[in-house]
N, CA, C and O atoms as a GROMACS GRO file, in nm:
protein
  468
    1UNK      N    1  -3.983   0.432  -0.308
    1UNK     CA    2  -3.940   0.553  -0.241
    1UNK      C    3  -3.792   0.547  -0.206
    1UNK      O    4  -3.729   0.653  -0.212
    2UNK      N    5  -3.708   0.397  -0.156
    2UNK     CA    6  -3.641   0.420  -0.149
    2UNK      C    7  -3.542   0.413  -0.216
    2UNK      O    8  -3.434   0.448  -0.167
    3UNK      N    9  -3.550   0.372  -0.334
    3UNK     CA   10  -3.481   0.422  -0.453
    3UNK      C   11  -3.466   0.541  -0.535
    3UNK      O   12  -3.356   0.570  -0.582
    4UNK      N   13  -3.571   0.612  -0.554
    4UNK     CA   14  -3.571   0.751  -0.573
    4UNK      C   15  -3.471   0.810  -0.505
    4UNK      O   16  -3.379   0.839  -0.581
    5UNK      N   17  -3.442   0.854  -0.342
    5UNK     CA   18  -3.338   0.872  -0.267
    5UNK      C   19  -3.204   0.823  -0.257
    5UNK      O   20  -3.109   0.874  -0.197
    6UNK      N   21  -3.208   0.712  -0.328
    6UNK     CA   22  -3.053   0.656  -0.384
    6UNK      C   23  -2.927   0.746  -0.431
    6UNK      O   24  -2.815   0.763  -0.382
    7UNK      N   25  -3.013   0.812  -0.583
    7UNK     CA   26  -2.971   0.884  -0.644
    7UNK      C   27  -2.949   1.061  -0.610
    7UNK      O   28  -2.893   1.133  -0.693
    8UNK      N   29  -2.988   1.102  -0.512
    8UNK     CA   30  -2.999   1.219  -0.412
    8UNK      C   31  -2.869   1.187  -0.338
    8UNK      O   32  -2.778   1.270  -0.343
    9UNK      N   33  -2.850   1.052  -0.258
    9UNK     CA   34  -2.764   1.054  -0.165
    9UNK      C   35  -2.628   1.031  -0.252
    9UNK      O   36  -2.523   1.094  -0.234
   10UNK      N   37  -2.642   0.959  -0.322
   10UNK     CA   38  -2.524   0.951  -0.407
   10UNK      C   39  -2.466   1.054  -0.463
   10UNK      O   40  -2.344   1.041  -0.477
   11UNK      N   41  -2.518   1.165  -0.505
   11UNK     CA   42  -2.481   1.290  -0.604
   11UNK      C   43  -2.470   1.407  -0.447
   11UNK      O   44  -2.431   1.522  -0.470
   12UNK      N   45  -2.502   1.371  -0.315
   12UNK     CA   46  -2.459   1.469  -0.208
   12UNK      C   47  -2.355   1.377  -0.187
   12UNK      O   48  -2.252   1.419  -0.240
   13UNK      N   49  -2.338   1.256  -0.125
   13UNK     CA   50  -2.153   1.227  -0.158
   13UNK      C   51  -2.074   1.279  -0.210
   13UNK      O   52  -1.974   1.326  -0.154
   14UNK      N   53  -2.104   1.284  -0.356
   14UNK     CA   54  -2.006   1.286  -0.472
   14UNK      C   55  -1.966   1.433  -0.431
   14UNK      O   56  -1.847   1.456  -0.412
   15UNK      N   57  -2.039   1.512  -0.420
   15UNK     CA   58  -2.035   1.685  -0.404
   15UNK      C   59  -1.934   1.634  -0.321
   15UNK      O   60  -1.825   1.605  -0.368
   16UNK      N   61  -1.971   1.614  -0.146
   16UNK     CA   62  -1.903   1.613  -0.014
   16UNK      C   63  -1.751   1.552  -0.055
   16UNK      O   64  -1.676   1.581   0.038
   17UNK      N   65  -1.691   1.492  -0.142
   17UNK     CA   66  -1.596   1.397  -0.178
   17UNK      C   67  -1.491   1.488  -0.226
   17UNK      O   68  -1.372   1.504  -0.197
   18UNK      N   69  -1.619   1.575  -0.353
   18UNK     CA   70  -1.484   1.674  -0.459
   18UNK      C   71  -1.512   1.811  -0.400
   18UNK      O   72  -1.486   1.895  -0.487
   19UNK      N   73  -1.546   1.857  -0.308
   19UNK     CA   74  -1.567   1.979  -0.256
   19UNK      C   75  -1.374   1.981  -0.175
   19UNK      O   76  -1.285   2.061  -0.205
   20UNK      N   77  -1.368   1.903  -0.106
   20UNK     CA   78  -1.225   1.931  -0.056
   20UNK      C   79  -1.077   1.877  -0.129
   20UNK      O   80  -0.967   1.899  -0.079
   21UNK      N   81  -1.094   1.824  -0.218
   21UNK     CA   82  -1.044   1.812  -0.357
   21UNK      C   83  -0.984   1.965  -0.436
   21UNK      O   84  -0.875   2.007  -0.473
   22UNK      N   85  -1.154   2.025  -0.435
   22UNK     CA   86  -1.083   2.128  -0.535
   22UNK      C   87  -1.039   2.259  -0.471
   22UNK      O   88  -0.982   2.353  -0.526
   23UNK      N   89  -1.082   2.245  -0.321
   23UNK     CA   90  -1.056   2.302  -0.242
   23UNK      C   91  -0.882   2.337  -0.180
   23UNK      O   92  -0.824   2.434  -0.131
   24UNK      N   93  -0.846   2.192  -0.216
   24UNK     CA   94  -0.692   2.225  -0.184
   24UNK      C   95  -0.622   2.266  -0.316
   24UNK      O   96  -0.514   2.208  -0.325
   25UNK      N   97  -0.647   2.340  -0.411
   25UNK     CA   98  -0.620   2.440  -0.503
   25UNK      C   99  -0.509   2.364  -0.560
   25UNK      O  100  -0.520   2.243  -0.545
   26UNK      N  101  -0.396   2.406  -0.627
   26UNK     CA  102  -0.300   2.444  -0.738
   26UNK      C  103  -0.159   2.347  -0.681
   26UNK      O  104  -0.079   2.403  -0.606
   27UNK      N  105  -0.138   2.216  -0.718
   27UNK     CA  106   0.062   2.212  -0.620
   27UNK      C  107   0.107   2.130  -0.747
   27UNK      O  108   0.044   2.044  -0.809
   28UNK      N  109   0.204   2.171  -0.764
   28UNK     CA  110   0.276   2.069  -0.904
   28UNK      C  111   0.435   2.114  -0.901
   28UNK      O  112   0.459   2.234  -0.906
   29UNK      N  113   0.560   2.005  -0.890
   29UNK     CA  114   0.692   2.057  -0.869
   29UNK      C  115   0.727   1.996  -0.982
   29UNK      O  116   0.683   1.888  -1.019
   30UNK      N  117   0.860   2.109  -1.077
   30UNK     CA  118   0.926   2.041  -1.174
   30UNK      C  119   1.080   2.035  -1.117
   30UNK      O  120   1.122   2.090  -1.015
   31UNK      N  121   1.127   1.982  -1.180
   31UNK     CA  122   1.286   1.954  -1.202
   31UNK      C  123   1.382   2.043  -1.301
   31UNK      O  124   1.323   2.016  -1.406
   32UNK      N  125   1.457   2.106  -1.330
   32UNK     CA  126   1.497   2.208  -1.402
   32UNK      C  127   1.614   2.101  -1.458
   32UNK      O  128   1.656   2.030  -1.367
   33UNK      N  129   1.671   2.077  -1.578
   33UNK     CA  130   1.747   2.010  -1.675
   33UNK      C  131   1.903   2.093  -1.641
   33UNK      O  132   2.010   2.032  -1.652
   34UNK      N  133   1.896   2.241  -1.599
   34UNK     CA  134   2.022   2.331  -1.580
   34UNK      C  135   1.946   2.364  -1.398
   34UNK      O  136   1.826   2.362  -1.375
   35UNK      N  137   2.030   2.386  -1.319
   35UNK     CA  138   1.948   2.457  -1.180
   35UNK      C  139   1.978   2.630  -1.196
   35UNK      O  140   2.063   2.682  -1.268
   36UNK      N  141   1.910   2.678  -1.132
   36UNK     CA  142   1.952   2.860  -1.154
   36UNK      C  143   2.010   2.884  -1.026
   36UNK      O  144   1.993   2.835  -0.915
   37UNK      N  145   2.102   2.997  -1.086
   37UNK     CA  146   2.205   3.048  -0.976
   37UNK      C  147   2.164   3.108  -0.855
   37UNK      O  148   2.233   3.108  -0.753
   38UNK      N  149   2.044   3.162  -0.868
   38UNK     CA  150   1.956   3.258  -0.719
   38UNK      C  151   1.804   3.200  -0.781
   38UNK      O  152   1.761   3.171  -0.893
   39UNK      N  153   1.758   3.201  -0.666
   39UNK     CA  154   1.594   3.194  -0.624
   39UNK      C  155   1.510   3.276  -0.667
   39UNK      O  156   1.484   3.384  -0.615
   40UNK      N  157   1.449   3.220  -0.789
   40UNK     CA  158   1.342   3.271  -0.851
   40UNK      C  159   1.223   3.276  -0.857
   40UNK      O  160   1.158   3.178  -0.821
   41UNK      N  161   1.150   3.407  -0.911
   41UNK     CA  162   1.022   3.329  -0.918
   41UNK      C  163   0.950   3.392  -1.027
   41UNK      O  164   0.982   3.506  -1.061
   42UNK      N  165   0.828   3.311  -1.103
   42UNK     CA  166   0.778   3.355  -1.206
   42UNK      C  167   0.636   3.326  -1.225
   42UNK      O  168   0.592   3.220  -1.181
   43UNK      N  169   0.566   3.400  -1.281
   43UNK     CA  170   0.416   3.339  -1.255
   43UNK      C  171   0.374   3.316  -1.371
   43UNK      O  172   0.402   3.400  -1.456
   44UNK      N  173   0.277   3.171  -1.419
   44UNK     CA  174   0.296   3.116  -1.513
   44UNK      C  175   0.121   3.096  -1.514
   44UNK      O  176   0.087   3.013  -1.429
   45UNK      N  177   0.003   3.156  -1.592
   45UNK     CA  178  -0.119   3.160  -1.572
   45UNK      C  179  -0.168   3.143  -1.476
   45UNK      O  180  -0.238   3.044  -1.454
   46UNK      N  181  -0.138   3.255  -1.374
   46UNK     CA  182  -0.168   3.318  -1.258
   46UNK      C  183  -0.152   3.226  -1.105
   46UNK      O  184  -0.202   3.248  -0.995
   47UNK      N  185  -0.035   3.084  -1.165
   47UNK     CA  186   0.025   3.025  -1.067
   47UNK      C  187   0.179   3.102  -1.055
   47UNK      O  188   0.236   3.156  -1.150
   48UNK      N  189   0.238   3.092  -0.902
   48UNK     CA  190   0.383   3.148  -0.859
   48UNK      C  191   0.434   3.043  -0.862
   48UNK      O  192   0.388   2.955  -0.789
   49UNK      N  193   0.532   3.018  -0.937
   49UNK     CA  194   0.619   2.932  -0.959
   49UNK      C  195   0.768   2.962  -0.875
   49UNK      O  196   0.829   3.067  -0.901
   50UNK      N  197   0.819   2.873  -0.783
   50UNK     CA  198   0.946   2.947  -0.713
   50UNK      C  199   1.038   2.795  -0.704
   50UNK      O  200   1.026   2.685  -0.649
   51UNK      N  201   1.157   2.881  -0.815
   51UNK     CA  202   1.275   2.795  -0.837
   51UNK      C  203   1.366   2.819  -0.746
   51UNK      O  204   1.378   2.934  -0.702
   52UNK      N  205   1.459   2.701  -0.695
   52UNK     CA  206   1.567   2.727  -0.606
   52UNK      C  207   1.685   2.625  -0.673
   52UNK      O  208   1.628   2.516  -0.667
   53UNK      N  209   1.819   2.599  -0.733
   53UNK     CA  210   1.872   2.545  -0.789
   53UNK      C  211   1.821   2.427  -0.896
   53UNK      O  212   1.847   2.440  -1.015
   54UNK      N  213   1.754   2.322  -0.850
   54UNK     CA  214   1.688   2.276  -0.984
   54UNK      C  215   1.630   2.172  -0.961
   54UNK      O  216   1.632   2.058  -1.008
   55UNK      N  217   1.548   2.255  -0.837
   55UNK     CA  218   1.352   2.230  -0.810
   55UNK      C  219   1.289   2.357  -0.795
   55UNK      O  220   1.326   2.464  -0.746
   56UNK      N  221   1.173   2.312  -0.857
   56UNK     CA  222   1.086   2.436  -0.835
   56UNK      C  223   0.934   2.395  -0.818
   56UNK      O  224   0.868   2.303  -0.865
   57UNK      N  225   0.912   2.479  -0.748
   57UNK     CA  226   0.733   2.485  -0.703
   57UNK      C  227   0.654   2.562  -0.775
   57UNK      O  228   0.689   2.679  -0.790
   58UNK      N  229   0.500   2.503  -0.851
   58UNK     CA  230   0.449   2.594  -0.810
   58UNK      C  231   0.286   2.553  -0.781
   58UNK      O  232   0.222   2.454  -0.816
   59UNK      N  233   0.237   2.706  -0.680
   59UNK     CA  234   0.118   2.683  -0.590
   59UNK      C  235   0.037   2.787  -0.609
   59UNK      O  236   0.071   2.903  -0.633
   60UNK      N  237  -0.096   2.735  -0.597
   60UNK     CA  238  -0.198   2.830  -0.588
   60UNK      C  239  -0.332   2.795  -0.521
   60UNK      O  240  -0.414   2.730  -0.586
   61UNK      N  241  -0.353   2.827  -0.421
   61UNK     CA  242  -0.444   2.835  -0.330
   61UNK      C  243  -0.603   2.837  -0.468
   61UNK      O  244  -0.664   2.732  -0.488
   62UNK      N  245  -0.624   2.902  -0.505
   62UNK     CA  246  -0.733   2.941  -0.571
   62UNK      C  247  -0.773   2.878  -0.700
   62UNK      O  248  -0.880   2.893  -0.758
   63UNK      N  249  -0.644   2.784  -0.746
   63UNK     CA  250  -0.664   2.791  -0.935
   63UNK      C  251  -0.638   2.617  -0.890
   63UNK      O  252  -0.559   2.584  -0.802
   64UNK      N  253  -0.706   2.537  -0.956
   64UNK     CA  254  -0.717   2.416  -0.956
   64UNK      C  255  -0.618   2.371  -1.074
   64UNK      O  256  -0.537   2.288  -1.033
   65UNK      N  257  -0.605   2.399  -1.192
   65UNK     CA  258  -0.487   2.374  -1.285
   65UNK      C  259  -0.456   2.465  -1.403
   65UNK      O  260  -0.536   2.555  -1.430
   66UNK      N  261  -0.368   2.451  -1.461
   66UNK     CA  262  -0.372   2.535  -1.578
   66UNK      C  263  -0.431   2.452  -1.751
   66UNK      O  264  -0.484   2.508  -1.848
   67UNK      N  265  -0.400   2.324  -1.735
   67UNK     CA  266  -0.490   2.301  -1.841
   67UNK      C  267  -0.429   2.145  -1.843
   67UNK      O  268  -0.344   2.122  -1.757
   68UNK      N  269  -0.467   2.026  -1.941
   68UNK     CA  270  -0.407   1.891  -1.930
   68UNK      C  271  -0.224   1.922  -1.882
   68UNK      O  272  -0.152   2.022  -1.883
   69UNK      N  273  -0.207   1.807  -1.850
   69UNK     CA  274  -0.089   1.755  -1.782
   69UNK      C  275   0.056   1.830  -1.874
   69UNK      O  276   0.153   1.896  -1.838
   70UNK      N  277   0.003   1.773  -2.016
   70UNK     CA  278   0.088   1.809  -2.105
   70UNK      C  279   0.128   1.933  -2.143
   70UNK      O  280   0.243   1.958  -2.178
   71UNK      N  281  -0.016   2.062  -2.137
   71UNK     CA  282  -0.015   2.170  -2.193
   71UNK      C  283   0.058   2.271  -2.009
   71UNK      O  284   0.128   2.372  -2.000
   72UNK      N  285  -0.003   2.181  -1.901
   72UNK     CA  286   0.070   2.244  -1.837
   72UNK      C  287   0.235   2.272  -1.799
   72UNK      O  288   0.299   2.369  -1.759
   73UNK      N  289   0.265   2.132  -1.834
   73UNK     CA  290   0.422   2.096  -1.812
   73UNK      C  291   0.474   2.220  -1.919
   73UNK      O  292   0.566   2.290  -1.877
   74UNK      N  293   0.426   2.244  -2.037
   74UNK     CA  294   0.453   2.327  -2.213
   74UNK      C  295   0.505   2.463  -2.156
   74UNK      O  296   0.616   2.515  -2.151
   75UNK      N  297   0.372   2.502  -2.113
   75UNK     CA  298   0.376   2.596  -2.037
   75UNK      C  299   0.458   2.659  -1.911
   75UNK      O  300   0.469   2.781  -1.922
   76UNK      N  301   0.499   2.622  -1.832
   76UNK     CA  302   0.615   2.579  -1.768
   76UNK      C  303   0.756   2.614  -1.811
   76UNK      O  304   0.823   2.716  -1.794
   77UNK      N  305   0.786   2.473  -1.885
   77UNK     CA  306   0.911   2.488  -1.954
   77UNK      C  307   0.901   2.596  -2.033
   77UNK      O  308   0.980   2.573  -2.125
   78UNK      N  309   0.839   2.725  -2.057
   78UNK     CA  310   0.848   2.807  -2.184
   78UNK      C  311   0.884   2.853  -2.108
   78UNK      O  312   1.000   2.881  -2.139
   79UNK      N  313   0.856   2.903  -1.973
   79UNK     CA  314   0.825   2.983  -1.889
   79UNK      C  315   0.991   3.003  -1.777
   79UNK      O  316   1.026   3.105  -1.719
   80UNK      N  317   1.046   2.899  -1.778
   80UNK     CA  318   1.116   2.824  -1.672
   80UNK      C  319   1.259   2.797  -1.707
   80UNK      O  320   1.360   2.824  -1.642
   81UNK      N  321   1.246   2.733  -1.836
   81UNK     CA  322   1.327   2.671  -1.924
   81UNK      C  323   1.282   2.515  -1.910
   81UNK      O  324   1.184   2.474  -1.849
   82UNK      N  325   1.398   2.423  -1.995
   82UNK     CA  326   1.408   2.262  -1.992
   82UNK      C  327   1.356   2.246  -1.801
   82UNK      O  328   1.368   2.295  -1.689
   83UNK      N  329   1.297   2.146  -1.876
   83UNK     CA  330   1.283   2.042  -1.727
   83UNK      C  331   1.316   1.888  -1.769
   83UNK      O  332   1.312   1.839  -1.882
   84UNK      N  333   1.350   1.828  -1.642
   84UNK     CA  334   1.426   1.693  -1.633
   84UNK      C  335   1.317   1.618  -1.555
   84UNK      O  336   1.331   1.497  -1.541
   85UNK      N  337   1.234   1.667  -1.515
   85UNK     CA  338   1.076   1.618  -1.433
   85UNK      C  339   0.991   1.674  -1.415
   85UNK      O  340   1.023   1.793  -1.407
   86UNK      N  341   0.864   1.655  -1.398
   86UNK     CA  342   0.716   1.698  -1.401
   86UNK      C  343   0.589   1.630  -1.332
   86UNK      O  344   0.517   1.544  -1.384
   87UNK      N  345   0.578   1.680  -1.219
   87UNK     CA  346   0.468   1.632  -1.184
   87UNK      C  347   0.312   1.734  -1.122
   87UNK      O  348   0.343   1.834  -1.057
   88UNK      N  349   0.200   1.717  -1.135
   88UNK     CA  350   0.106   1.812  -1.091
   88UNK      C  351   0.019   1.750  -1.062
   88UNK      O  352  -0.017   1.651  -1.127
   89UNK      N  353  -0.055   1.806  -0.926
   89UNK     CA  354  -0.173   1.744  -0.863
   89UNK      C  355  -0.195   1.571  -0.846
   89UNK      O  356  -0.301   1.511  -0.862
   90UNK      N  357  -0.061   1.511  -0.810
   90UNK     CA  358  -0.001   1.379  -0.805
   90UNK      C  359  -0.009   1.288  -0.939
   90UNK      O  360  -0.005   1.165  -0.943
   91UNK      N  361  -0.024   1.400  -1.078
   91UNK     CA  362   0.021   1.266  -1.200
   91UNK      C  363   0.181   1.327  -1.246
   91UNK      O  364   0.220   1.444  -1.254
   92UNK      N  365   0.243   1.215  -1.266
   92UNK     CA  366   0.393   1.187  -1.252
   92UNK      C  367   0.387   1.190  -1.438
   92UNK      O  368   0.350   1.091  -1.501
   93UNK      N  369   0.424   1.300  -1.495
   93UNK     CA  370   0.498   1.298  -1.648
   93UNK      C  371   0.601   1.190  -1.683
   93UNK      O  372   0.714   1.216  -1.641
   94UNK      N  373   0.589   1.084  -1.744
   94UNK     CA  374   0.729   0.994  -1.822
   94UNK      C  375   0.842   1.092  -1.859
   94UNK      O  376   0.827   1.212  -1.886
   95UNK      N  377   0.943   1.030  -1.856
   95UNK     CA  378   1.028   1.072  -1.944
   95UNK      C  379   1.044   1.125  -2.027
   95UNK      O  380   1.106   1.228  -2.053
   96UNK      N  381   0.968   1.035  -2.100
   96UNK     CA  382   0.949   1.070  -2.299
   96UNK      C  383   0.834   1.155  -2.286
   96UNK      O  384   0.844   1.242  -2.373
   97UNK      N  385   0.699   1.177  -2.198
   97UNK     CA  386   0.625   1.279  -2.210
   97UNK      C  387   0.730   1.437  -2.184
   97UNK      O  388   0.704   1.538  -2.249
   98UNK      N  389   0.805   1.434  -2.117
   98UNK     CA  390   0.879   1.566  -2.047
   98UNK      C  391   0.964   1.609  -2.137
   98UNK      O  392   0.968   1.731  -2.152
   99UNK      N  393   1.059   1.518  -2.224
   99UNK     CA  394   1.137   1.550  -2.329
   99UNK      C  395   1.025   1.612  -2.474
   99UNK      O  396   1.050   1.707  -2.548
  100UNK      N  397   0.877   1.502  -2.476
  100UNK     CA  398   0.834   1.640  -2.563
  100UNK      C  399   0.761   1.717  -2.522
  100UNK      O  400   0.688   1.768  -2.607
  101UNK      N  401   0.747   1.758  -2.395
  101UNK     CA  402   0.698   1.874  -2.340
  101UNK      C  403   0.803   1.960  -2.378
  101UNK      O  404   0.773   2.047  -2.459
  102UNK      N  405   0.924   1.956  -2.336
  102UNK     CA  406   1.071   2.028  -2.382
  102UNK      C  407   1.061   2.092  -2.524
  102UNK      O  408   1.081   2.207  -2.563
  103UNK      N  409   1.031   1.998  -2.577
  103UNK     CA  410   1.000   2.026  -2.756
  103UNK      C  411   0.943   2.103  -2.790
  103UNK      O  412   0.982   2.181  -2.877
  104UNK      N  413   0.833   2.108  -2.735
  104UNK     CA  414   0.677   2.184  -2.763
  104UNK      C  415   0.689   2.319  -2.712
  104UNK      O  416   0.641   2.414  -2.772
  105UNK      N  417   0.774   2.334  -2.565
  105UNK     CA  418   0.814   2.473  -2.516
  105UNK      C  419   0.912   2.488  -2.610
  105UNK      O  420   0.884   2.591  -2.671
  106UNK      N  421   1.019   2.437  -2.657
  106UNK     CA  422   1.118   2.527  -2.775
  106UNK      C  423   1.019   2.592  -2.873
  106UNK      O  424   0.983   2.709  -2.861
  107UNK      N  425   0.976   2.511  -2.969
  107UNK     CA  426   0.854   2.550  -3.048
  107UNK      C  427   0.768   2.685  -3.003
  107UNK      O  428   0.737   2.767  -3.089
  108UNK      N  429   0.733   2.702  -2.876
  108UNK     CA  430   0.649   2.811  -2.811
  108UNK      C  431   0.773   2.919  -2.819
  108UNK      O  432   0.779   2.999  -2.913
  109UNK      N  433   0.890   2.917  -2.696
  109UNK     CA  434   0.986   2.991  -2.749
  109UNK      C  435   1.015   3.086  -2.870
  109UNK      O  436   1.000   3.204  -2.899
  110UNK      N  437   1.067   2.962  -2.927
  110UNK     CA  438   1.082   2.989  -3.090
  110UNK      C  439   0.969   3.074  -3.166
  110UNK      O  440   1.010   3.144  -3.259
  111UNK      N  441   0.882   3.076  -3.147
  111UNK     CA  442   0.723   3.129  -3.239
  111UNK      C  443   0.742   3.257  -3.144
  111UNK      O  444   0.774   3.361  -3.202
  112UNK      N  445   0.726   3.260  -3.016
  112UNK     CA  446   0.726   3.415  -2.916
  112UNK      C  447   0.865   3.485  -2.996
  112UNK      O  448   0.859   3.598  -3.043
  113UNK      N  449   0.945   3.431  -3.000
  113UNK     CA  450   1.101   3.509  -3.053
  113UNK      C  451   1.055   3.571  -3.196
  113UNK      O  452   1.066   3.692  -3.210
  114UNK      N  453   1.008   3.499  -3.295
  114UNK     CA  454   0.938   3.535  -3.405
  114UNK      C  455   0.849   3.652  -3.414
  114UNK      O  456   0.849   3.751  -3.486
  115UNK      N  457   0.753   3.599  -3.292
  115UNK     CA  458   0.656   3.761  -3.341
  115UNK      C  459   0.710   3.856  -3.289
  115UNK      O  460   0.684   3.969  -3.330
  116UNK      N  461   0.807   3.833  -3.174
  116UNK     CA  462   0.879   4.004  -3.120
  116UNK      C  463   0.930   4.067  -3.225
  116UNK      O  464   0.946   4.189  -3.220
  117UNK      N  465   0.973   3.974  -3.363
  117UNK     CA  466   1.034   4.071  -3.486
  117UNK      C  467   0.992   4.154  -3.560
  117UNK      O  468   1.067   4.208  -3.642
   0.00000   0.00000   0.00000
């Protein structure tokens, strides 16, 4: 019997653990490679992103992420321009991940510039 209940109490933990987890929603700040001249802001799959010389936030109460680390940083920089850092929901982007995140948003860029023709 009291093993049966093991597996009950364990899986109401686990709930009680990631319930306030996903609860504190959306925070990830990048670094901008150029800073912008006035305080911006832009919303980037239904997160507000708000740049001030060359940091920027962005937050969302409601949306837990926009997709892996990588596709979010992509996304971003398309959005933003170059970034010089990347971090979301406390994982820290390398270097060399951020430079080809950079890449991958030119590429996005580049293809959006294309079909506007």
């Amino acid at each position: 019997m009291q093993f049966q209940a093991l597996p009950i109490l364990a899986a109401a933990a686990a709930l009680l653990i990631a319930a306030p987890a996903s609860a504190a929603g959306y925070a990830a700040n990048a670094k901008l490679q150029s800073p912008v001249s006035t305080p911006t802001k832009t919303v980037v799959g239904d997160i507000e992103w708000t740049c001030e010389g060359d940091t920027c936030k962005g937050v969302s109460e409601r949306r837990a992420g926009l997709d892996s680390l990588m596709k979010e940083c992509r996304k971003v920089s398309t959005a933003i321009g170059p970034l010089a850092a990347y971090n979301s929901r406390g994982r820290v982007m390398t270097e060399r991940n951020v430079a080809a995140c950079n890449r991958l948003a030119d590429d996005s860029r580049a293809d959006g510039e294309l079909a506007a023709k």
